[in-house]
Every structure is written in C-alpha cells, then in structure tokens.
ZAPANU-677213 format. One record per residue (C-alpha): residue number from 1; x, y, z. Coordinates in steps of 0.001 Angstrom, whole numbers. Each point is the difference from the previous one (the first is absolute). Example, Ala and Ser with C-alpha at 12.3 -4.5 7.8 and 13.67 -1.06 7.14 Angstrom:
residues 2
{1, {12300, -4500, 7800}}
{2, {1370, 3440, -660}}
END
This chain:
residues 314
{1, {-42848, -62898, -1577}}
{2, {-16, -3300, 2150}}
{3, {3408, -940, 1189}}
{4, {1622, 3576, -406}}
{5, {1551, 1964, 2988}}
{6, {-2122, 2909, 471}}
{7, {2217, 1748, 2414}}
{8, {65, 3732, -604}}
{9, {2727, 1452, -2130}}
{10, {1421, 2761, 1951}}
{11, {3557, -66, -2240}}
{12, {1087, -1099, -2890}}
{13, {3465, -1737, -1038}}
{14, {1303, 501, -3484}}
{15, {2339, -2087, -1426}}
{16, {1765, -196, -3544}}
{17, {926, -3045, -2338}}
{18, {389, -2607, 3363}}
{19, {357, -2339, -2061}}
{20, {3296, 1491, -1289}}
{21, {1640, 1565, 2734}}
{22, {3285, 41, -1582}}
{23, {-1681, 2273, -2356}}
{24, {-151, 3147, 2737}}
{25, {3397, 1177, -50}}
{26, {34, 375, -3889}}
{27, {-3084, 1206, 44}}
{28, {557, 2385, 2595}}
{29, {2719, 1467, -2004}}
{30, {-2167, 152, -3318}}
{31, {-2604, 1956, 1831}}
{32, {2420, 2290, 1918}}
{33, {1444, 1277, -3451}}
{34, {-3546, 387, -1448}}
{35, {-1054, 1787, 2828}}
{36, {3481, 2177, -280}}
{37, {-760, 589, -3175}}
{38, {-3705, 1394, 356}}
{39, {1076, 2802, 2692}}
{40, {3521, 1274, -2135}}
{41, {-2337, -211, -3877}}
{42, {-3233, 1396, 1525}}
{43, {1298, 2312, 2258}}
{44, {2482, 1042, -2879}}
{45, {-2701, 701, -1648}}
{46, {-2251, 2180, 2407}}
{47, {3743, 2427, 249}}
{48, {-8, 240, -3947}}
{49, {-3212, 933, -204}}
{50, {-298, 2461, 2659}}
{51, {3618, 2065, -1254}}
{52, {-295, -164, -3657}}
{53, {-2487, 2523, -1454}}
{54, {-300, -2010, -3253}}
{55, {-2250, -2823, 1916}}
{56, {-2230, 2721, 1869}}
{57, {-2576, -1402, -2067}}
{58, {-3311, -2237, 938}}
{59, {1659, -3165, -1334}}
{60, {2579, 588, 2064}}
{61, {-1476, 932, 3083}}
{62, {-2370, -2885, -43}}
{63, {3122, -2323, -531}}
{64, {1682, 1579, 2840}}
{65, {-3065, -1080, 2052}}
{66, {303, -3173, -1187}}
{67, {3387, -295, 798}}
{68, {-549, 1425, 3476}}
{69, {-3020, -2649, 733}}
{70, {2290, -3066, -1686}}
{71, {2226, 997, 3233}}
{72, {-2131, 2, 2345}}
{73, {-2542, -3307, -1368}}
{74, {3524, -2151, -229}}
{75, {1374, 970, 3086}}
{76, {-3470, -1265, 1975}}
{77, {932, -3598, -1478}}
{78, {3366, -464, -1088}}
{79, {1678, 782, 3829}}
{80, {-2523, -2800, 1468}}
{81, {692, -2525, -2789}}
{82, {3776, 803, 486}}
{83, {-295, -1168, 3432}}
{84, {-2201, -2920, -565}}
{85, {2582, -1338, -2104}}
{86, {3024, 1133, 2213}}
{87, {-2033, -2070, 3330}}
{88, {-1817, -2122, -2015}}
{89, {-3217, 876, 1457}}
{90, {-1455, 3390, 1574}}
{91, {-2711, 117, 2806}}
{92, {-2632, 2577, -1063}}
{93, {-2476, 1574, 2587}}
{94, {-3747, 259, -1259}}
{95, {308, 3794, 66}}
{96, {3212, -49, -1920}}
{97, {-1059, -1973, -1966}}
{98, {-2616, 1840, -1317}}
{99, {1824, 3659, 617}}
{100, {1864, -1811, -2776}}
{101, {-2710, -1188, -2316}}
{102, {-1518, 3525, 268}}
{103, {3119, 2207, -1003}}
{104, {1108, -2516, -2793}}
{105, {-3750, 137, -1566}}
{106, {-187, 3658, 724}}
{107, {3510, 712, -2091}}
{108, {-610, -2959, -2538}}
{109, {-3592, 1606, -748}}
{110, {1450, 3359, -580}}
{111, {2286, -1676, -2561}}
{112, {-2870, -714, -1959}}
{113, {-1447, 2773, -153}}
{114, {3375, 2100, -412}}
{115, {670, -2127, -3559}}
{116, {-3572, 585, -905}}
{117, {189, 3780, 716}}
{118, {3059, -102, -2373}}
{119, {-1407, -1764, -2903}}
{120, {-2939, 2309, 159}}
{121, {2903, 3085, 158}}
{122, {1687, -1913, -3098}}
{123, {-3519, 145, -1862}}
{124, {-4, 3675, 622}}
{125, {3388, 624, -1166}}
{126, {-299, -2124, -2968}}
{127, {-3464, 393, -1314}}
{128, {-570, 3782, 1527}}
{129, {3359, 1304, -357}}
{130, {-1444, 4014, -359}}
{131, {-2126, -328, 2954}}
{132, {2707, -1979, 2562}}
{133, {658, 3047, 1317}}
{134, {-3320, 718, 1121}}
{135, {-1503, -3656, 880}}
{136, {2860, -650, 2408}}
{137, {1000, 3080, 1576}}
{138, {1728, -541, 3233}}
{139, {-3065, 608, 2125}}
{140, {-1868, -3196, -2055}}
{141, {3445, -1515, 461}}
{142, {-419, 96, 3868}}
{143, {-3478, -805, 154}}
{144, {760, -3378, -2094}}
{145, {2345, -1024, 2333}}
{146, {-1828, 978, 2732}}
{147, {-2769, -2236, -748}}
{148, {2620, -2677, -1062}}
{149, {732, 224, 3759}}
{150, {-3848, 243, 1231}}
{151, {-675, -2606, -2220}}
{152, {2750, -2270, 1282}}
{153, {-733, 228, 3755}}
{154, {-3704, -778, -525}}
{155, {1172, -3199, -1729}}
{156, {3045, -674, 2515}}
{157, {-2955, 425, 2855}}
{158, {-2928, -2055, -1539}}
{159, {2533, -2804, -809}}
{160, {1472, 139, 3561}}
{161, {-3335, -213, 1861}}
{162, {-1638, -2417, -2140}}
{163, {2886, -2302, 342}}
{164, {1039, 279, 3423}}
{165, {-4072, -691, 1238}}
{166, {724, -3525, -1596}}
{167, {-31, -2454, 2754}}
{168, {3720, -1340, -245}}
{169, {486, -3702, 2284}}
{170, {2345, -2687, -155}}
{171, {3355, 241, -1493}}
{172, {1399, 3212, 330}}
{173, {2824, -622, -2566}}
{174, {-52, 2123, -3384}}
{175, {1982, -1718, -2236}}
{176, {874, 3147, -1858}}
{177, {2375, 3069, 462}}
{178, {-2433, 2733, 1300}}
{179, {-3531, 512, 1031}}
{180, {-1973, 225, -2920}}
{181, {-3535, -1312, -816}}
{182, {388, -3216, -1970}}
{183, {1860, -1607, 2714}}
{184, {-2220, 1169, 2844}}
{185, {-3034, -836, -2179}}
{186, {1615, -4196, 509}}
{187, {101, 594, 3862}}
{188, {-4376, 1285, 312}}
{189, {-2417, -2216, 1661}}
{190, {-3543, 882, 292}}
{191, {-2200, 1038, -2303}}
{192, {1606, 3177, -2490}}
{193, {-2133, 655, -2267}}
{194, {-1184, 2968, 126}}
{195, {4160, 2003, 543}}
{196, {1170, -2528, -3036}}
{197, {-2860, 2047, -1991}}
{198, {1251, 2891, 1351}}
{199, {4054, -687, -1163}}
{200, {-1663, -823, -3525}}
{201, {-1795, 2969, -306}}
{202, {3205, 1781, 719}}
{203, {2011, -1851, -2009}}
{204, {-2841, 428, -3274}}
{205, {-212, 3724, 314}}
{206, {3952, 308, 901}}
{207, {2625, -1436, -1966}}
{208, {-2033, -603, -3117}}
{209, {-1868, 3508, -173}}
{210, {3112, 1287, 384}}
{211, {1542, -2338, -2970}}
{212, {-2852, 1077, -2569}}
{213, {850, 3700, 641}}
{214, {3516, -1214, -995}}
{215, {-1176, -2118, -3301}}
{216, {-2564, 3225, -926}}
{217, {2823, 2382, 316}}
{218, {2518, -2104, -1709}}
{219, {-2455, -808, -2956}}
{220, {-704, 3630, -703}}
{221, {4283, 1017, 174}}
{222, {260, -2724, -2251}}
{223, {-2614, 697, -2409}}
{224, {1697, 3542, 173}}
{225, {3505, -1095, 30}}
{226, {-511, -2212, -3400}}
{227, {-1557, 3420, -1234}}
{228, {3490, 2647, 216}}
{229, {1462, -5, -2801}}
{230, {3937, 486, 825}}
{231, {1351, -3087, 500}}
{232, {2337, 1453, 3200}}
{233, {-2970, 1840, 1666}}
{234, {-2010, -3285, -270}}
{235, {3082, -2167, 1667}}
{236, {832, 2806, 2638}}
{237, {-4003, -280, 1254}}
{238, {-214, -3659, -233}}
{239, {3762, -71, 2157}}
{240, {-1438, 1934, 2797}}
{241, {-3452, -1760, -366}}
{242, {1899, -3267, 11}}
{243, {1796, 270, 3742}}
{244, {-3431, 361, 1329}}
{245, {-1080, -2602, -1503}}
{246, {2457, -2292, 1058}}
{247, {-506, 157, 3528}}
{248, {-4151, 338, -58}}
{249, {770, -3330, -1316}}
{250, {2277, -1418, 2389}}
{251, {-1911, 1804, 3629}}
{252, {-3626, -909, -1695}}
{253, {940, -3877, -1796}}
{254, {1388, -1039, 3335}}
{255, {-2696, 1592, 2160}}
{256, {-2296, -1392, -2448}}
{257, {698, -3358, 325}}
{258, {391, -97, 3806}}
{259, {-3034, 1188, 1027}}
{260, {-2486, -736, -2942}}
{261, {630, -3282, -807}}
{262, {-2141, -3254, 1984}}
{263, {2691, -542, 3165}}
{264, {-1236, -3607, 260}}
{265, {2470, -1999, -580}}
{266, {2618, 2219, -302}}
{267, {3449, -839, 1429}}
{268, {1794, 2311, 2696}}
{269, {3258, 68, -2050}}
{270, {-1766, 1140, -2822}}
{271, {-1301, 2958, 1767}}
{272, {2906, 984, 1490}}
{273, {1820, 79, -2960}}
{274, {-2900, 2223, -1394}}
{275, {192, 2640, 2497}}
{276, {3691, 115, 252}}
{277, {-491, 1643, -3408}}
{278, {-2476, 2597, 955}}
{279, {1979, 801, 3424}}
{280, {3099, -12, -572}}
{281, {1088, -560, -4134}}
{282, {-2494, 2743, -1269}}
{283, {646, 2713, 2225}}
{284, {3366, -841, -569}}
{285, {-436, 461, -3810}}
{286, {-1835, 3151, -370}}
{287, {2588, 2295, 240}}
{288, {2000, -1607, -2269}}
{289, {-2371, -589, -2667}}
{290, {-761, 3999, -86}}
{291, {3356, 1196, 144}}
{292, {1081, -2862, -3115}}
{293, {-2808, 1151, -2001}}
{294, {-729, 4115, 260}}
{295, {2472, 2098, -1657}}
{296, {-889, 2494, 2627}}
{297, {777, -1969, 2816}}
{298, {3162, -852, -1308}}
{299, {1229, 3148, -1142}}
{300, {-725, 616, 3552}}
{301, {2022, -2579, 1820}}
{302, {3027, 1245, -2631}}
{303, {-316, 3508, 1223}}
{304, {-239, -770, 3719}}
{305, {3246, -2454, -287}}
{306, {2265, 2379, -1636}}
{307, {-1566, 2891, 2306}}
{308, {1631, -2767, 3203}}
{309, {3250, -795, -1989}}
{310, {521, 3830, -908}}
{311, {-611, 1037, 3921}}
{312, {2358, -2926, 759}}
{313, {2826, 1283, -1559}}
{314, {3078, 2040, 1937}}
END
C-alpha cells in the first residue's frame, strides 16, 4: 500500500460514464422511462391482482409480492442513478451510503427467494396437482413469504456489516451509479480477508441455492409436462411455466455474472452496464412478461379495461 492516500473515507462520490458526459441527458431520459415504466406495469399489476377473484390464487399472490418488492428494490437505485446522471456526480455520506447498500440487498435478496418460492409453487401445481390445495394453503402461503422476508434481512444485514467494517482510504470516487459491493470492494485498504469470506459465503449459499431449487423444480414440471398427453394442456402449463422462467433468467444471469465472476480486471463500464439490467431493465420487464404470457392475466387486464371504458361512458 506504499504511495496510497490513506485518508479516511467518510463519503463517497459516484459518478457515471465521465468519460462520456454527453451521454447523461440521453441516458437520463432512457432511465426515467424505465423507471416510469416499473411503477405503472408493477403497480398495475399488484391492483389486478388484488380486485380480480380469478388470480386469488398462490401464483398470483406470490407475483403480486414480487411486483410489490420490484417497486420498492428499483426505486432504492434508479432515483440516485437518475441524479448522478442529471449532475454528473452525487456526494454520498458513509451512512447513506450504506442505508442504501442495506435496503437494495435486503429487497434484491427477497427477489431471490420470491422466484424460488414460485418455482417450488409451480412444482406443486404441476407435479401435485390433487394435493395443491393442501401443500399451499394460505397459511403456508404466508409463512413462505414471511421467511422470504426473514431470510432477506439477515442477508441485507450480514452483507451491510461485513462490508461497511472494510477499512475504505484514498479515493473516495465510485465510478459506478449506486453503492453496491463490487465498487466499494476497489476502494478497501487493509487487510479483508476474513468479510470477503464472509460476502462469498453469502453469495454460495444465496443466489445459487436458490437457482438449484429453480433447476430441481423445473426438471421435475418438465419431466411431467412431456408426460400429459393433450397437446393444449401440455402448451397451456409450459406458457405459464415459461413467464417464470423468463425472468429467473434475466434477475439470476445478470446477478450471476456480477457478483460471481473474478472482478480482477474487470472494467467499470462493463459493470455498469451489467447492473443497469438487474436495476432498472428487469424490474422493468416482469410485469410485462407475465401479463404477455398467462391467459389469466390477460383475460384480466381485458376485463378491467372494458370495466374503465364502460364506467367512462355518459
């Protein structure tokens, strides 16, 4: 560490694509419209499910979950990346700073377990279809997401102190667009062993235990899938199976490859391009990728549109 400026970090500045500063007005706008998007499709979606009776059902309530803690995980990061791009550059306090880190692990960890839960509740349905009924009943229902939540702050709070006892000195800029743990990882001095075994750990018995309940669960509605006979019954189960699908692989291949990968080496563009997906693109997405692909959901948006235009009229 010879050389280096071991002054104390007591704040942290976060900047965004400085070397393209024409780029923050465009990108600003981008972002803004994402962002737009995520409250009007997921919020849309927690309404729908609470006032139609047809999607009073676990899938559905889990979804609406997920829909609610997409809000709430993309509004802790897209605001302050909105204005790090509007002022090119935002001056973080320490305890910000990590007030942020905490909340945006704490929702992003329920996430992962939320799309786990649901694959299991997809196994159920699929592969247990005449004992659904009573494997998730709505007190299991609560008690899953219950520990989804449990679960989630005990991450959100082993992350947080772990990272935030690193010894952080020298520059205090974070070339990145909010406070998460790659980028302060690049500003530690000091010896960090022991809280980067720690953040492993975390991320070993996280993000890929909850991936392998995913695969198991898929492989088994598969196996059962290729075994009904009707060809519509088989395409109706794989439809529904398929929207969940689709975004386990967008939240999980993007979280994958951010934070278990080797860093070294690894440019700053590159990762904020990375978790520009998982911030503001998939939460973004999700709504839209259930409503396109479940008849139920569709049927209904239909209903609750002509319900508006038929209460609109003279």
């Amino acid at each position: 560490m010879a050389g280096r400026n071991d002054t104390v970090v007591t704040e942290f500045f976060l900047t965004a694509f400085p070397e393209h500063p024409e780029w923050g007005l465009p990108l600003f706008l981008v972002f803004l419209s994402f962002y737009l998007l995520t409250l009007l499709g997921n919020t849309g979606m927690v309404i729908l499910i609470r006032v139609d009776g047809r999607l009073h059902t676990p899938m559905y309530f889990f979804l609406g979950h997920l829909s609610f803690v997409d809000i709430c995980y993309s509004s802790i990061t897209v605001p302050q990346m909105l204005a790090v791009l509007l002022e090119h550059g935002v001056a973080l306090s320490y305890t910000r700073c990590a007030a942020q880190f905490f909340l945006f692990t704490f929702f992003a960890s329920i996430d992962c377990y939320l799309l786990a839960i649901m694959a299991y509740d997809r196994y159920v349905a699929v592969c247990r279809p005449l004992l659904y009924v009573t494997i998730v009943t709505e007190k299991d229902r609560w008690g899953l997401l219950a520990a989804a939540y449990v679960a989630g702050f005990s991450s959100a709070f082993v992350r947080t102190v772990t990272a935030f006892t690193l010894s952080f000195c020298g520059n205090n800029e974070i070339d990145f667009i909010f406070c998460d743990l790659p980028p302060l990882l690049k500003l530690t001095c000091g010896d960090s062993y022991t809280q980067e075994v720690v953040i492993i750990v975390f991320a070993i018995f996280v993000m890929p235990l909850c991936v392998l309940v995913i695969l198991v669960s898929y492989l088994f509605i598969i196996v059962a899938i290729m075994r009904i006979r009707s060809v519509g019954g088989r395409a109706k189960t794989f439809s529904t199976c398929a929207s969940h699908l689709t975004a386990v692989s967008l939240f999980f291949g993007t979280l994958i490859f951010m934070y278990l990968r080797d860093n070294s080496g690894q440019s700053s563009e590159e990762d904020r391009v990375v978790s520009v997906l998982y911030t503001a693109v998939t939460p973004m997405l999700n709504p839209f990728i259930y409503s396109l692909r479940n008849k139920e959901v569709k049927e209904a948006v239909m209903k609750a549109l002509s319900r508006s235009k038929s209460s609109g009229r003279p």
